[in-house]
KEZAFI-810272 format. One record per residue (C-alpha): residue in one letter; z, y, x. Coordinates in steps of 0.02 Angstrom, whole numbers, padded with zeros to 5 digits, always signed. Each point is the difference from the previous one (the first is absolute). Example, Ala and Ser with C-alpha at 12.3 -4.5 7.8 and 13.67 -1.06 7.14 Angstrom:
residues 2
A+00390-00225+00615 S-00033+00172+00069 
END
This chain:
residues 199
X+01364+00570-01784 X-00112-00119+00102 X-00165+00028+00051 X-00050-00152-00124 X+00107+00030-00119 X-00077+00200-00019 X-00183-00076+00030 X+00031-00107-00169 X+00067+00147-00086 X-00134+00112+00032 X-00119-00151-00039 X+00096+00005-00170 X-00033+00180-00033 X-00156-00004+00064 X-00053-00113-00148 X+00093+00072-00121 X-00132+00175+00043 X+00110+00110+00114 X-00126+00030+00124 X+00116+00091+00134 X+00058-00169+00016 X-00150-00072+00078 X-00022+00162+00089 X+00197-00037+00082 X-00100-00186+00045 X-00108+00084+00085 X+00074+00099+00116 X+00139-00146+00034 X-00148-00113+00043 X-00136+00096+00069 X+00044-00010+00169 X+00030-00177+00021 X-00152-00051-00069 X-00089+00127+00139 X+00085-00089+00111 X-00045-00153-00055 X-00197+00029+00009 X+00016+00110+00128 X+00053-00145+00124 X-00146-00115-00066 X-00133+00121+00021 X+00045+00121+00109 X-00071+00146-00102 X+00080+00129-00078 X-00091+00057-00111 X-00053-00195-00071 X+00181-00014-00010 X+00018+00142-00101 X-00136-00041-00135 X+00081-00191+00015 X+00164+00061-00032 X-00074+00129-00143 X-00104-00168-00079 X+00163-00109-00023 X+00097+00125-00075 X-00118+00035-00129 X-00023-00169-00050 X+00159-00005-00005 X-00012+00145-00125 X-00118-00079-00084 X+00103-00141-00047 X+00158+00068+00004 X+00005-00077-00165 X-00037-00172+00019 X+00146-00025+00146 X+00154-00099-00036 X+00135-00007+00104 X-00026-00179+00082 X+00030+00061+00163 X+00039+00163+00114 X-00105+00124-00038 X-00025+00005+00201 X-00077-00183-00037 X-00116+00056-00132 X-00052+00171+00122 X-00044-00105+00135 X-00073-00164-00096 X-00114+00158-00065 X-00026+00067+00172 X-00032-00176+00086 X-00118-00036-00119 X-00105+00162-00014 X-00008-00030+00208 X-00079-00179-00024 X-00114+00078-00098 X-00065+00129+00105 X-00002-00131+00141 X-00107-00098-00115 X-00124+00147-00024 X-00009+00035+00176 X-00183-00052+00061 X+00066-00025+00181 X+00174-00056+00111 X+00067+00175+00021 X-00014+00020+00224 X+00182+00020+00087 X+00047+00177+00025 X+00092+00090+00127 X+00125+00150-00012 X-00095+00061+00117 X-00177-00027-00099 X-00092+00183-00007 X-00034+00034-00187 X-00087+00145-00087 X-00171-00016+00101 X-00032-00020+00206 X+00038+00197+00016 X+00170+00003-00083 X+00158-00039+00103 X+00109-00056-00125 X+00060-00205+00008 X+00091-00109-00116 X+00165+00041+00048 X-00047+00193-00057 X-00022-00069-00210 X+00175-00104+00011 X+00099+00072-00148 X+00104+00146+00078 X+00172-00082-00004 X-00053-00138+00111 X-00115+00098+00121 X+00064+00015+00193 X-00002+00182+00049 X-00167+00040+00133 X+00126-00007+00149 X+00079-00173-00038 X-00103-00098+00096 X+00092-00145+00010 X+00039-00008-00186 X-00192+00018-00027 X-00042-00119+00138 X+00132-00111-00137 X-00075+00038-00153 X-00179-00054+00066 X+00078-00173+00074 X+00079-00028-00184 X-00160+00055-00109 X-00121-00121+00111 X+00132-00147-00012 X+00034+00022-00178 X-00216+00009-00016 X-00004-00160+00080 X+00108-00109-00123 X-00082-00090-00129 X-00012+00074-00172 X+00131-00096-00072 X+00132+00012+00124 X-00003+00191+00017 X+00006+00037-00173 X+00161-00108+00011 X+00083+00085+00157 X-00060+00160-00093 X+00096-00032-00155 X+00146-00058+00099 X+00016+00108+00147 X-00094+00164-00069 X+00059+00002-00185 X+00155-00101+00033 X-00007-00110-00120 X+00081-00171-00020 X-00095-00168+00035 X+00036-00056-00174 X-00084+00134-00085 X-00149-00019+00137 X-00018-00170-00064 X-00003+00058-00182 X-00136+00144+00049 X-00105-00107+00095 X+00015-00157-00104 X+00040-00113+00144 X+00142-00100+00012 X+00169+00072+00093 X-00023-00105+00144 X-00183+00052+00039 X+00050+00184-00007 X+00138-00054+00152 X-00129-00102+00078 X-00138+00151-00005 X+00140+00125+00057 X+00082-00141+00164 X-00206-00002+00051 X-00051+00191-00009 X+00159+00036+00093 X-00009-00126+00143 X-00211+00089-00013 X+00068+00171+00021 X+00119-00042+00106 X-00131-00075+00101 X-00123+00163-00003 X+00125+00130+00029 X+00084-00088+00149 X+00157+00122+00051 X-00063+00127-00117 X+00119-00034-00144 X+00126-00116-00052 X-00035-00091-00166 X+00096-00115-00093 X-00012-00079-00144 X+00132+00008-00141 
END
C-alpha cells in the first residue's frame, strides 16, 4: 500500500475512534516534521515541542479533516502555519547562528553541531564533514524565510513542487521560482562545498 494511500486509511480509522491509528500517524510522521522545524530553527528541542504542537492539533481535529488532499499536505499546511505564527510572536529577527555557536552558557563546550538529531550528526573526528555541516546550516540561515521553507519541503522532506504549492498557497510557478533562487543562493554561499541542484 502507498504511503498516501495508508495515511488516508489510518485518517479513516482514526475518526471512526481507533486511537492506535493516530498513534501509527504518529510515529510515520514524527520525524519528518522534526526535520522540518529543525532546519528552520536550528533547535532541537523547539523542534521537538513544534513537531509535538502540530500533531496534536492534528488530534484535535482529527475529526473535522476530509480528504481534499494528502494527508502530507494537510501535516505540513498545519506545520507551515503554526511556524508563521511563532515568527509572528517573536519580539525580535532571530541573529544567524553558527554550527560552531557555543550554547549552554560561556563555560560549556558544547556547539550547535553537538544538538543535531543523532542520525544526522558527523562523528567528533569528521572534520571535514563538520567543517560541511557548518557551511550548509549558515547558508541555509541566510535564505529568506520563504525560500527555505520551500527548499526544505523539497529537498529535506522530499516532497513534490505541486504539493509545496498546495501547502504554501502559492501558485506552482512561484514555488519553482523560490526553489531556481535559493539554489543559485546556496550555491553561491557554499562555493565547492556541495553540489545542489534543483529538481
Amino acid at each position: 500500500m502507498a504511503d498516501a494511500e495508508r495515511d488516508l486509511e489510518l485518517m479513516r480509522r482514526f475518526q471512526a475512534g481507533d486511537v492506535d491509528a493516530f498513534t501509527e500517524l504518529y510515529e510515520r510522521h514524527l520525524r519528518g516534521l522534526l526535520n522540518f522545524f529543525f532546519r528552520l530553527c536550528w533547535d532541537r528541542s523547539l523542534a521537538e515541542d513544534f513537531a509535538q504542537e502540530v500533531l496534536l492539533r492534528i488530534y484535535k481535529s482529527g475529526s473535522r479533516w476530509e480528504p481534499n488532499a494528502k494527508f502530507t499536505t494537510y501535516l505540513y499546511r498545519i506545520a507551515r502555519n503554526y511556524w508563521i505564527d511563532h515568527c509572528r510572536l517573536l519580539s525580535t529577527q532571530k541573529e544567524n547562528v553558527s554550527l560552531q555557536t557555543r550554547v549552554g552558557g560561556e563555560d560549556s563546550n558544547a556547539t550547535l553541531v553537538d544538538r543535531l538529531p543523532d542520525e544526522i550528526r558527523p562523528p567528533e573526528d569528521d572534520l571535514d564533514r563538520r567543517e560541511l555541516y557548518g557551511a550548509i546550516m549558515g547558508a541555509l540561515e541566510q535564505l529568506p524565510e520563504e525560500q527555505r521553507m520551500v527548499f526544505v519541503l523539497s529537498e529535506i522532506e522530499e516532497l513534490k513542487y505541486q504539493e509545496i504549492s498546495e501547502i504554501m498557497d502559492i501558485p506552482l510557478g512561484t514555488v519553482k521560482s523560490r526553489m531556481h533562487t535559493a539554489v543559485g543562493k546556496l550555491q553561491e554561499l557554499l562555493g565547492d562545498y556541495r553540489p545542489i541542484t534543483a529538481r
